[in-house]
C-alpha positions in Angstrom: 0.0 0.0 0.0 1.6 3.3 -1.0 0.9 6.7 1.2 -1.5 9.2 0.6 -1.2 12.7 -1.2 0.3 15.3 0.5 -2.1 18.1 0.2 1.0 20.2 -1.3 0.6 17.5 -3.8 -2.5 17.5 -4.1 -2.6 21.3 -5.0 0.4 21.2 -7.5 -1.7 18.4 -9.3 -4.6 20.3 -9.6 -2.5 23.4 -10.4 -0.7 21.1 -13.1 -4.1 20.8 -14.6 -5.4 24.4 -14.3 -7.9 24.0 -11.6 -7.8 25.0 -8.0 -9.4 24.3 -5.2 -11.9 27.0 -5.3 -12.9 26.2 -8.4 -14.0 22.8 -7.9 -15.8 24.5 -4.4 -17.6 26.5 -6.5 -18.6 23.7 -9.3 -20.0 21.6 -5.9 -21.7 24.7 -4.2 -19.7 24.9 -1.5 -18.6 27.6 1.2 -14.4 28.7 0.8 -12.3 26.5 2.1 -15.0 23.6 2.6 -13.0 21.1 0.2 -9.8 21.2 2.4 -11.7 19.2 4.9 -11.0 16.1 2.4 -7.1 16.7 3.6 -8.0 15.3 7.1 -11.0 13.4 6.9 -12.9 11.2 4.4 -15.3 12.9 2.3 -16.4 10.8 -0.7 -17.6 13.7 -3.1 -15.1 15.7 -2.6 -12.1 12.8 -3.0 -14.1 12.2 -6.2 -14.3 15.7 -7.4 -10.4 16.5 -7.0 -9.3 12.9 -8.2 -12.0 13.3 -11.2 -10.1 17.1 -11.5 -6.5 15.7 -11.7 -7.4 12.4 -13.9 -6.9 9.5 -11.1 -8.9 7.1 -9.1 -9.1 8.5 -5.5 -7.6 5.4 -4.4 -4.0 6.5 -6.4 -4.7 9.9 -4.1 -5.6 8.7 -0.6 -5.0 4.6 -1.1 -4.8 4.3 3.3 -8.7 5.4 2.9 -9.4 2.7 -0.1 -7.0 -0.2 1.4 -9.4 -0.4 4.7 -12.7 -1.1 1.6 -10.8 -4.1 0.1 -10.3 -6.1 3.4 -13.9 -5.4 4.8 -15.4 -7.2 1.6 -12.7 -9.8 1.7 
């Protein structure tokens, strides 16, 4: 199992791709600063959103999150 994202890396790859973080807040209807939640927590959508943004699975991202999914169906 790899380690997650830093969110410097996380920022950088979104930057890489011309979208930032705001953007996608405002694409999901969200307050400022709302999607930096996803940097110390789980939030589905918004993992989704930023991995969708940057052209990964959110399990390439955050795979300590996804790892835990793969043993509970096992």
């Amino acid at each position: 199992m790899g380690h997650d994202w830093s969110s410097k890396a996380i920022i950088t790859a979104l930057d890489k791709k011309g979208v930032s973080l705001r953007t996608l807040e405002q694409e999901l209807g969200l307050r400022a600063n709302s999607i930096r939640n996803v940097f110390y927590r789980r939030v589905n959508c918004y993992q989704e959103a930023i991995a969708q943004a940057i052209g990964v699975n959110p399990a390439v991202i955050w795979p300590s999150r996804y790892h835990r999914e793969k043993h509970k169906s096992a």
